[in-house]
N, C-alpha and C positions, 0 to 999 in steps of 0.2 A: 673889292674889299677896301673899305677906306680905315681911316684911323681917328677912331673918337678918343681926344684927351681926355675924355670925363669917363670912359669907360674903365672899370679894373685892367691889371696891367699883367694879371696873368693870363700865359696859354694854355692855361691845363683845361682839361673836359673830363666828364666822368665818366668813370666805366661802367657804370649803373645807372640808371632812371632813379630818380627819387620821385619821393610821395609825397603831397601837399599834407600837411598839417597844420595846425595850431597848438602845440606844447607848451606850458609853460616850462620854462627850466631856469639852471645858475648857468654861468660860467665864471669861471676862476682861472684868474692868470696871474702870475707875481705880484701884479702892482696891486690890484683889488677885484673885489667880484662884484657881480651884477645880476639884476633879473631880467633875464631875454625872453622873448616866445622863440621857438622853434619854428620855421614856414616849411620846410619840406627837408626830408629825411631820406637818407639809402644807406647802406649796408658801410659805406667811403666815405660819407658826410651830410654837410646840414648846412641850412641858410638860417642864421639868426638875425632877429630884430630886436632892435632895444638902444636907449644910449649909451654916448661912451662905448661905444666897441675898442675892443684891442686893434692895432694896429697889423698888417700884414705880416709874418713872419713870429709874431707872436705865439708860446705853446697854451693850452688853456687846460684843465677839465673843464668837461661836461655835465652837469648833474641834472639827471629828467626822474622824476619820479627818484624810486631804491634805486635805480640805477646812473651809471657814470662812463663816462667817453674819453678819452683824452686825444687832442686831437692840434692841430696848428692853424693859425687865422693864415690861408689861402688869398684873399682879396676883402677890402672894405672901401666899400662905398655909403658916405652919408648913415646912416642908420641901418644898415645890413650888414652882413659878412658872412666869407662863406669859410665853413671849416673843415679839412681833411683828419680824418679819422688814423690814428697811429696804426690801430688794427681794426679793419673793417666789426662791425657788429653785425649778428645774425640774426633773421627775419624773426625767430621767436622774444628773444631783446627787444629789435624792433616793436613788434606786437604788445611786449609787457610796457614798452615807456607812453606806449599811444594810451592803453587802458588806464595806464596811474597818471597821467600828467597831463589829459586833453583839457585844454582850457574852459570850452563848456561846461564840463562836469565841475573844475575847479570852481566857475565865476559862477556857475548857479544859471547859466544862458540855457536858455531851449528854443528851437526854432516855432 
């Protein structure tokens, strides 16, 4: 095992697999909010895209669809970050934020 400087600088691993997605969603963190997509989801957390991410140790909500997250910037890298969830969220949540907030359905895309 070597040491990439450019690599995030935590050692955490998830307890959970997550799921590939496309979400759109907010985050909101003291300083200001943003519009992120979501790329993969589980029950412990989420990988966002978008600019201007919060910095590591940052707290956020989550806003996908009706529903909301709150959760802490874990690692950001360039245009990504990933986020630990304060209290895990469960598979039917899960389920309801894919149905309201897939970004095909938002941008109007079909394959």
């Amino acid at each position: 095992m070597h040491n990439d400087p450019t690599a995030p600088s935590c050692d955490c691993r998830r307890a959970t697999p997550r799921t590939p997605v496309v979400l759109a969603a907010s985050a909101l963190a003291i300083a200001r909010s943003r519009s992120v997509l979501v790329t993969d989801l589980s029950p412990g957390g989420a990988q966002l895209g978008g600019r201007d991410l919060p910095p590591a140790g940052d707290d956020l909500l989550m806003l996908i669809g009706s529903l909301d997250a709150m959760g802490t910037v874990v690692w950001r890298d360039g245009d990504k970050c990933g986020v630990h969830f304060d209290e895990a969220i469960v598979d039917e949540t899960i389920a309801q934020m894919k149905r309201e907030a897939n970004w095909e359905d938002i941008a109007c895309w079909s394959h």
